[in-house]
MIDO-789939 format. One record per atom (N, C-alpha, C): x, y, z negated; residue in three letters. Coordinates in pm, whole numbers, plus 50000, padded with zeros to 5 digits. Atoms other than C-alpha are relative to their C-alpha. Example, Ala and Ser with C-alpha at 12.3 -4.5 7.8 and 13.67 -1.06 7.14 Angstrom:
REM MIDO-789939
500894988150000ALA;512304955049220ALA;500905012050000ALA;499184988150006SER;513674989449286SER;499235010949927SER;
***
This chain:
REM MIDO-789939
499535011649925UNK;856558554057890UNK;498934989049995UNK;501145007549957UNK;853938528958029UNK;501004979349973UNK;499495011350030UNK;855308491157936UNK;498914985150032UNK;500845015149988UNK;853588454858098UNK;501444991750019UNK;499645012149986UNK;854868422658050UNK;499244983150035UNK;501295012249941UNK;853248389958179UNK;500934992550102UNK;499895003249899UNK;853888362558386UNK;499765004550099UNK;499774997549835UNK;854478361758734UNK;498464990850072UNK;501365005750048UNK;850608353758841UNK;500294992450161UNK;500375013349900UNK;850118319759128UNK;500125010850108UNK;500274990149864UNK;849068349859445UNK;501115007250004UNK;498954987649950UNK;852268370659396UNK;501224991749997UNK;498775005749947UNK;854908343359427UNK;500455000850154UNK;499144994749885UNK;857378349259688UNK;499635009150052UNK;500194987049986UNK;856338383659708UNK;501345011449969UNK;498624987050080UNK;858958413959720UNK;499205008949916UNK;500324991350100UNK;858908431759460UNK;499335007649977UNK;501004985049981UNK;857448466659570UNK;498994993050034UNK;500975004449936UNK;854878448459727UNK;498634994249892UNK;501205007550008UNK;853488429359475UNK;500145007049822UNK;500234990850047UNK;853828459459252UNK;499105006349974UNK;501054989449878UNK;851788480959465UNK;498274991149972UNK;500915006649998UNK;849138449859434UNK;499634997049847UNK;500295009350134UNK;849388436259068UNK;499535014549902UNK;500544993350043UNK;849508473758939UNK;499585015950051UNK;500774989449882UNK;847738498559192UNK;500995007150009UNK;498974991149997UNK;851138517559256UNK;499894999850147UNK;499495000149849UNK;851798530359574UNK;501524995450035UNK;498885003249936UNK;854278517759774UNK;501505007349970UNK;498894992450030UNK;856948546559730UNK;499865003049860UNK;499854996450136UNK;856308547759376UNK;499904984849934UNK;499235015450045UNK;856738511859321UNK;501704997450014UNK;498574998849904UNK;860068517459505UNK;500645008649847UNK;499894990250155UNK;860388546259251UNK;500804991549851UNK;499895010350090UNK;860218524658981UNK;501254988049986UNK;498645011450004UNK;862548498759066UNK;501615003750035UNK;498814998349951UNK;865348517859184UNK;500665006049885UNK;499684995350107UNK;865128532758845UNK;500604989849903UNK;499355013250066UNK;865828495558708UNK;498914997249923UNK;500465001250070UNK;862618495458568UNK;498714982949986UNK;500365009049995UNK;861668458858690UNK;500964987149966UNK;499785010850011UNK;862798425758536UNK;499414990050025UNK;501225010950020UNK;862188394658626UNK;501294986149930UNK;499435007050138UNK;863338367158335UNK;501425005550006UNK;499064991850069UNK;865498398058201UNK;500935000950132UNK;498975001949896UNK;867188397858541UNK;499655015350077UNK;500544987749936UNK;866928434758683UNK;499695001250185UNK;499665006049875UNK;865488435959043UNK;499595012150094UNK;499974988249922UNK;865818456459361UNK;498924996250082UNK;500985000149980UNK;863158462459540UNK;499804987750137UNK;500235011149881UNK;863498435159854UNK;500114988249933UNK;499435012350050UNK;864178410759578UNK;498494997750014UNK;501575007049994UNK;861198381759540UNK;499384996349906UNK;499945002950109UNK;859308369659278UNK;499764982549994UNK;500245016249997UNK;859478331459178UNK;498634994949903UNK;500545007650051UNK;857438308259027UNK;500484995549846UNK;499665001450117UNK;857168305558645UNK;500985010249956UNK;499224986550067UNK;858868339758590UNK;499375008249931UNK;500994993150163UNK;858468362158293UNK;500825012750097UNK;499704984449918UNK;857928399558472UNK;499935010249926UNK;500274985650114UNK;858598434358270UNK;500115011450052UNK;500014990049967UNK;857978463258383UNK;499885010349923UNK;500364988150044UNK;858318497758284UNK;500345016450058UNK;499964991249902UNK;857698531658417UNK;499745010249930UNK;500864991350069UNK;856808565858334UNK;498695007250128UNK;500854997849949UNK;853688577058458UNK;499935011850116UNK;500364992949906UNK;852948598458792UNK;499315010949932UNK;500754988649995UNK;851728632358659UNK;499155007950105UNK;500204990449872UNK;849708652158920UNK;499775016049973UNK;500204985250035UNK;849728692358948UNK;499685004349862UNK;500154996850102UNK;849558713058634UNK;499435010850034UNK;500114985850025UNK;847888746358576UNK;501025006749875UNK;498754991150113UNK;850498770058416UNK;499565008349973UNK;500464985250045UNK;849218798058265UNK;501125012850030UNK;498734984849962UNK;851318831558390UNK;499455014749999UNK;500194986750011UNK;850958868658388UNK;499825006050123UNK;500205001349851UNK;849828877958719UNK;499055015550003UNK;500644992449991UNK;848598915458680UNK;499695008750115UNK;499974995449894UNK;848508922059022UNK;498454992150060UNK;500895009049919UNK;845668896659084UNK;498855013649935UNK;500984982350055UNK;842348925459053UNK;498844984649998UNK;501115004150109UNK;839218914558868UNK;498925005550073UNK;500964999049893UNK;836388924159104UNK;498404997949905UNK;501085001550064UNK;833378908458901UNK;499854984549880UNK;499825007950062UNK;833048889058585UNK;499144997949914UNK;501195006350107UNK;829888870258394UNK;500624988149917UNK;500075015250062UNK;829508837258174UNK;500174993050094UNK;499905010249939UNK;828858820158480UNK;501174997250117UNK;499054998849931UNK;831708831258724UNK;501005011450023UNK;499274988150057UNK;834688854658801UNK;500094999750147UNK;499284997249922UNK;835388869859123UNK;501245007250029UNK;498894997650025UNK;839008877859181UNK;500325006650169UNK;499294994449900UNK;840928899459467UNK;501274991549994UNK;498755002749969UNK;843678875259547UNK;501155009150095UNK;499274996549954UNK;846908888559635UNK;500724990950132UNK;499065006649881UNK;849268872859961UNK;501074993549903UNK;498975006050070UNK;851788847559808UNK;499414993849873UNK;500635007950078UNK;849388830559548UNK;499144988850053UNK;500205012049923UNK;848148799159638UNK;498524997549883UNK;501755000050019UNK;844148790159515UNK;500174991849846UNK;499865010750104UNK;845438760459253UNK;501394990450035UNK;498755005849930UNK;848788737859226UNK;499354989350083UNK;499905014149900UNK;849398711159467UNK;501594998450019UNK;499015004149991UNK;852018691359505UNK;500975004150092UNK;498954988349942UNK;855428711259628UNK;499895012949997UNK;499874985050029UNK;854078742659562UNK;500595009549874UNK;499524999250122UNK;855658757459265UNK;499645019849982UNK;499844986549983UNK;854938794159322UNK;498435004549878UNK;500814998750064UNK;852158816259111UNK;498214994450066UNK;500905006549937UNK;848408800559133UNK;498635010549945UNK;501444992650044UNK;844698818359108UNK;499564992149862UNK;500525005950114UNK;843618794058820UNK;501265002349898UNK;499064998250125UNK;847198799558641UNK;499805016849973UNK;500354988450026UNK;846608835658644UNK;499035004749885UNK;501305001550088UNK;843028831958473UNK;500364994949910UNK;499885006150143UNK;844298812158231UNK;501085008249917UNK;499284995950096UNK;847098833058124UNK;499465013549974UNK;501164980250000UNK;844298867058146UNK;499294989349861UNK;500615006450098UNK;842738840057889UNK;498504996550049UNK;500675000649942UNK;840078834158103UNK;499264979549965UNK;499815016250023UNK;838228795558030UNK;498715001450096UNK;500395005349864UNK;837048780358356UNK;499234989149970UNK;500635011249998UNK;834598751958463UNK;500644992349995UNK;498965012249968UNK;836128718058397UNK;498984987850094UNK;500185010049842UNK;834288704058703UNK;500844999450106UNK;499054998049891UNK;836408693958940UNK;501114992449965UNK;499425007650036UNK;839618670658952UNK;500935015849892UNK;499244992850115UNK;842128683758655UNK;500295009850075UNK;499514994049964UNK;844188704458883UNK;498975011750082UNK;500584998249943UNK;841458718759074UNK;498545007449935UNK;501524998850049UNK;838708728658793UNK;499285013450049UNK;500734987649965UNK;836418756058842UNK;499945001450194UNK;499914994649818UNK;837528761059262UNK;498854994650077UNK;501165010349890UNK;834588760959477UNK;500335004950127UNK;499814998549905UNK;835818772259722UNK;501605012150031UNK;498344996150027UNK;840268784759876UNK;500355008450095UNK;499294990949810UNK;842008810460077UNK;501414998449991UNK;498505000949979UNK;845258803960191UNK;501125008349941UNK;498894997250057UNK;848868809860027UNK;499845017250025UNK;499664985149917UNK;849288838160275UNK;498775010350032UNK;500594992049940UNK;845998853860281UNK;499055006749897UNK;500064988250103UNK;844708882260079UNK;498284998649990UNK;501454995549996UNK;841018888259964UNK;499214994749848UNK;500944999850085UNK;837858878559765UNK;499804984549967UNK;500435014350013UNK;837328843859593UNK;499704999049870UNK;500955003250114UNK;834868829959355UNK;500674986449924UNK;499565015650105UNK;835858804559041UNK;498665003649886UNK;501255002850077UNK;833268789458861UNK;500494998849822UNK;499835003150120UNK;833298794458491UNK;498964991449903UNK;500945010650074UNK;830168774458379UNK;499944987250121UNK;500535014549926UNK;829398738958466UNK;498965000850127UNK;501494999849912UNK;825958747058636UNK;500895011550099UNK;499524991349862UNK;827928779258864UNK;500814989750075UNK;499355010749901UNK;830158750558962UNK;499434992950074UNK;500815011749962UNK;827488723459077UNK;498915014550103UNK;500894986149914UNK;825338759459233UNK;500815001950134UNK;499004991349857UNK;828468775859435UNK;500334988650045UNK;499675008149923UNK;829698741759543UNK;499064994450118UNK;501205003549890UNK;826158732059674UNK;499735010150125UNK;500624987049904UNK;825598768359846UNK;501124995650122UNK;499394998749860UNK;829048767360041UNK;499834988550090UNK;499805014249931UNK;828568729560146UNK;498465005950104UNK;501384999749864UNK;824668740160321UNK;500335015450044UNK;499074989049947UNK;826598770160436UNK;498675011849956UNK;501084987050078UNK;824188800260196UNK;501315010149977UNK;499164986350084UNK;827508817760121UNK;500085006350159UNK;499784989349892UNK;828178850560344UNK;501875000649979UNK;498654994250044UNK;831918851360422UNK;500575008250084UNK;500384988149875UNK;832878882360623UNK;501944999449960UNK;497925001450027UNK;837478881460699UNK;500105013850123UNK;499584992149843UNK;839128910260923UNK;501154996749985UNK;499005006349965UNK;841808897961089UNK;500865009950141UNK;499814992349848UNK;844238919261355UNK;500974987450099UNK;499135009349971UNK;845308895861626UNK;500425004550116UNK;499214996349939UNK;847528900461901UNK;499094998250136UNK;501024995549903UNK;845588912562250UNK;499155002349978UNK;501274994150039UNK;842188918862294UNK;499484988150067UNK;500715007549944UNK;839768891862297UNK;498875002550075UNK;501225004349941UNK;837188883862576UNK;499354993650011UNK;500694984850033UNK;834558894462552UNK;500514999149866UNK;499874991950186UNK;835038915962246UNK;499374994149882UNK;500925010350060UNK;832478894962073UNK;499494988650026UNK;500665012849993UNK;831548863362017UNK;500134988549960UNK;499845006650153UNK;831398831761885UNK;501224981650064UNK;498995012349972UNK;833888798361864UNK;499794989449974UNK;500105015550073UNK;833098764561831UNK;500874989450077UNK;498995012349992UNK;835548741661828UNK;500384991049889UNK;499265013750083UNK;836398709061639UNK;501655003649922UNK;498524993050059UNK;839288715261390UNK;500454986749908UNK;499645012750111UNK;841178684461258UNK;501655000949982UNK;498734994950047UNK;844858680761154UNK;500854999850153UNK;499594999449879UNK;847408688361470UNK;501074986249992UNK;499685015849969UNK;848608658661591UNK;501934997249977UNK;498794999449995UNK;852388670961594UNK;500385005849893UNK;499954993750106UNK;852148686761247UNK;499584994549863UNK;500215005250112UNK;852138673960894UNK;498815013249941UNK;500434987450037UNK;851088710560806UNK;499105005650026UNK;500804987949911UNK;849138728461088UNK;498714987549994UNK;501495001149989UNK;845488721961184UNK;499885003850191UNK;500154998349824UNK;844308723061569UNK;498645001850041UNK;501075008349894UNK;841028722561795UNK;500374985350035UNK;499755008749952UNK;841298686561850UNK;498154994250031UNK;501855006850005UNK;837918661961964UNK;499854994949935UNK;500945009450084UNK;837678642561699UNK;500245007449844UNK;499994996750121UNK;837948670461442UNK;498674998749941UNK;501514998750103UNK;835228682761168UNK;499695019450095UNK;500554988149952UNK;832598705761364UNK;500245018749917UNK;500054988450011UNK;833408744861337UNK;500155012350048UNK;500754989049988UNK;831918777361398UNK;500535012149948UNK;499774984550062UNK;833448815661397UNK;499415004650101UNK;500684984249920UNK;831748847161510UNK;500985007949958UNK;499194988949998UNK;833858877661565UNK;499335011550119UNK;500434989349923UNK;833478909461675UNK;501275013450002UNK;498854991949996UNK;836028939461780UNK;499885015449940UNK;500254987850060UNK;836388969261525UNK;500365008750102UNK;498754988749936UNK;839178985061687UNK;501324993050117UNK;498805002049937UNK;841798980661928UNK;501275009850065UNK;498274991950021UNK;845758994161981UNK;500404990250132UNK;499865007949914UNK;847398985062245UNK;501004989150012UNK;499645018450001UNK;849118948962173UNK;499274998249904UNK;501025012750080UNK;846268939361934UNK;498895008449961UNK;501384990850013UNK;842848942161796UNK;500074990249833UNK;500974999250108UNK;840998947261454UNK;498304995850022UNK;501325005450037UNK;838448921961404UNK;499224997449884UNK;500275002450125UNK;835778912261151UNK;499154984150078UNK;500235014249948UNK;835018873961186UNK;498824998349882UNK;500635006750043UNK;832308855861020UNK;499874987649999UNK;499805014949961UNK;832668820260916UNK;498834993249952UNK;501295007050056UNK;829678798860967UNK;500014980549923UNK;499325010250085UNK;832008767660844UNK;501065004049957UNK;499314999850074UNK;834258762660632UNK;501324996449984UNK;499295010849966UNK;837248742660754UNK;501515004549971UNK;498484995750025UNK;841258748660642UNK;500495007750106UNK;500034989949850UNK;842418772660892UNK;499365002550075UNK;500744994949942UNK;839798779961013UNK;500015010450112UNK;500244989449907UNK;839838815061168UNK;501884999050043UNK;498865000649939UNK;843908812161218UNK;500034995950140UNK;500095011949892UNK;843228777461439UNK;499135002650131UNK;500944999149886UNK;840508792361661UNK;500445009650036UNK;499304995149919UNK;842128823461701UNK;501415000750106UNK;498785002649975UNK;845118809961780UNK;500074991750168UNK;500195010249942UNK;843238782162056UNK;499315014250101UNK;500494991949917UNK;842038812062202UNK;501075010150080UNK;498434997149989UNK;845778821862242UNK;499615020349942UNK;499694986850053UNK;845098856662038UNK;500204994349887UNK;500005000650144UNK;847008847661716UNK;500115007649886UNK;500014991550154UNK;846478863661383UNK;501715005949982UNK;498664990350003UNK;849498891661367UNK;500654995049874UNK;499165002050115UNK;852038878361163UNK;499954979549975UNK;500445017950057UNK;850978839661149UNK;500794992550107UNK;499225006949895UNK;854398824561275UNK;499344985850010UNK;500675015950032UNK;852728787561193UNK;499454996150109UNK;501185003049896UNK;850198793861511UNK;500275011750088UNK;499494992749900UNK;852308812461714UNK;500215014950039UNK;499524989050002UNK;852668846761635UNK;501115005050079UNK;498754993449937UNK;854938872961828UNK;500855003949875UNK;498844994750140UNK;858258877561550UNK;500395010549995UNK;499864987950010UNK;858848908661702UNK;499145009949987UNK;500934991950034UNK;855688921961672UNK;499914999849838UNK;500375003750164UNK;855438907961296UNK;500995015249930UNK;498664986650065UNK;859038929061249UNK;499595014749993UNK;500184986249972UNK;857688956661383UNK;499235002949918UNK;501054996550051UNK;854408958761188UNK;500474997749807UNK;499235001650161UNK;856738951260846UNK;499144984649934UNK;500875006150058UNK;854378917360795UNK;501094985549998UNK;499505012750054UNK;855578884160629UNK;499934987749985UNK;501075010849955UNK;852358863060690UNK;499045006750077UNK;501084994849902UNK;849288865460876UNK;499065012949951UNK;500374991850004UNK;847458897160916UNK;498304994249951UNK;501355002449975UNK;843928884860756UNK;499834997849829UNK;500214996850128UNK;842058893160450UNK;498774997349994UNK;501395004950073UNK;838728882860283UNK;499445011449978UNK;500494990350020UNK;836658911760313UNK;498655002249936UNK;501284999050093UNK;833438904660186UNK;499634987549946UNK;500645012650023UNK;831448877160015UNK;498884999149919UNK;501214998350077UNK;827838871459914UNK;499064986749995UNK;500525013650045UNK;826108843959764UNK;498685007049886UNK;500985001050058UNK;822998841259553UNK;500524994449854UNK;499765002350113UNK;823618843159176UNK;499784988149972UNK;500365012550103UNK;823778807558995UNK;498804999649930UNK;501094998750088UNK;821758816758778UNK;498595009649982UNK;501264990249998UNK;819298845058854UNK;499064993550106UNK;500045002949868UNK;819138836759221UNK;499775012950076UNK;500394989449962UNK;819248868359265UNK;501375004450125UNK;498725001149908UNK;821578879859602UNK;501095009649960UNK;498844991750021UNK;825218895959514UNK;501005001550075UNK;499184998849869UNK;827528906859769UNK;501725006349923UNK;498844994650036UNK;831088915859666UNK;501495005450119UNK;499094997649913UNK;833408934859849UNK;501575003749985UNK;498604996950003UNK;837718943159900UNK;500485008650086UNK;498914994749894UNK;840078967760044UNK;501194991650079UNK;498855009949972UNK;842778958660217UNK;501315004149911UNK;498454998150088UNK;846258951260089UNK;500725012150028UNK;499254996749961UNK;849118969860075UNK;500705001750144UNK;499255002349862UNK;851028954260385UNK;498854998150106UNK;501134997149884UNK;847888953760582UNK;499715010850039UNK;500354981649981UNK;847248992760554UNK;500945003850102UNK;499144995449940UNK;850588997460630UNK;500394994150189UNK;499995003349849UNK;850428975060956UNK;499175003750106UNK;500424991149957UNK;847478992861032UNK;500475014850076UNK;499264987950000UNK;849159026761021UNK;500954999750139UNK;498955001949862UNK;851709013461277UNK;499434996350116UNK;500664996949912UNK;849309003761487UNK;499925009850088UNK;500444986549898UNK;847639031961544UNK;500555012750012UNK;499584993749928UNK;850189054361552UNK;501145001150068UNK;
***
């Protein structure tokens, strides 16, 4: 429990409450609110709601308990596969339904709680919740991702993916067949304007760049392998999706539900298939590769026959 007391200072008279909360001790707005609805503001011993004001020559007490943010939980997660593992980093085969690190509302299993309950000790670069991650693949999407276990692989892999040195190779099956069969996407990707959640082509996103090309095709969709020359949160979903072929299974960006049913899938059809970067520390080049999942094989299978 966090405890100030102090006058009421000359600049925050006749101020409401939350307000001059939010100002006197850096609280946000809804967590000033927080606070007071809990009863945890007096002013001379007088308890106050949050539209109340503050006067002149008042004795103010506050008390609160502190905002925690995300935890890493350590859990048992023997499904996550182990791919490649030095001093300086670990590459991991994420599974579908694990999420990269917590964040706030997610409560489900995480890639860094996993490692920690394999006993695994990670870079502590990076905010608390977040150490070691240089880079995330979505809740729903299966594949290959690097966590930094030394300081220096952290400050290396973060620099490589930012001047874009990493190789990241995804196959994705999405619904029709794109034209042409190959080629490449640039479009602006910033948050969608009607979505807390989703991501869009919009013009005033952050510049980005996919190449794709067509393995295979069935007839309501195709087997691609994309290459991303940025990096951007939905990335290959958002562009395939703006191209109106969306990633099989990815109701979020418009997926067919009866195709999803049909193909037995739960999220989007798209997996992290390769990834190659230049050792931290040797500099020597290492490429790491994945099968596909389970429910990907099997949506395969239905595909094609």
């Amino acid at each position: 429990m966090e405890y100030r007391s102090l006058p009421v200072p000359d600049g925050l008279v006749g101020k409401r409450v939350d307000a001059a909360l939010a100002s006197l001790l850096g609280f946000s707005r809804s967590f000033a609110a927080d606070v007071i609805q809990g009863g945890g503001v007096a002013l001379d011993s007088q308890v106050l709601g949050k539209s109340d004001r503050l006067h002149a020559d008042g004795w103010l007490e506050v008390s609160w308990i502190p905002k925690t943010g995300p935890q890493v939980v350590p859990i048992d997660l023997p499904e996550l596969g182990i791919v490649y593992d030095d001093d300086d980093f670990v590459v991991i085969d994420k599974p579908a339904g694990v999420a990269a690190h917590p964040s706030l509302g997610w409560e489900g299993p995480t890639v860094l709680g996993a490692l920690a309950g394999a006993g695994y000790r990670i870079a502590t670069s990076g905010p608390p919740e977040r150490q070691g991650i240089v880079h995330r693949l979505d809740v729903g999407t299966s594949g290959l991702m690097a966590v930094a276990k030394s300081e220096m692989a952290y400050s290396a892999l973060k620099w490589a993916f930012k001047r874009r040195e990493v190789s990241k190779i995804y196959h994705t099956v999405v619904q029709g067949h794109p034209d042409p069969l190959a080629g490449t996407i640039d479009g602006p990707i910033g948050r969608h304007p009607g979505s807390e959640w989703k991501f869009a082509v919009t013009r005033d996103g952050k510049h980005s760049i996919t190449h794709y090309r067509t393995l295979e095709a069935f007839p309501y969709a195709s087997l691609l392998e994309v290459e991303l020359e940025t990096g951007r949160t939905h990335q290959i979903r958002v562009h395939m999706s703006a191209q109106r072929h969306p990633c099989v299974g990815d109701s979020m960006y418009g997926a067919d539900p009866t195709l999803s049913e049909r193909l037995g899938l739960d999220r989007q059809w798209l997996h992290a298939m390769r990834l190659g970067f230049a050792h931290p520390r040797t500099g020597e080049p290492v490429e790491f590769e994945s099968t596909y999942a389970a429910d990907l094989e099997h949506a395969l299978d239905v595909l094609r026959g």
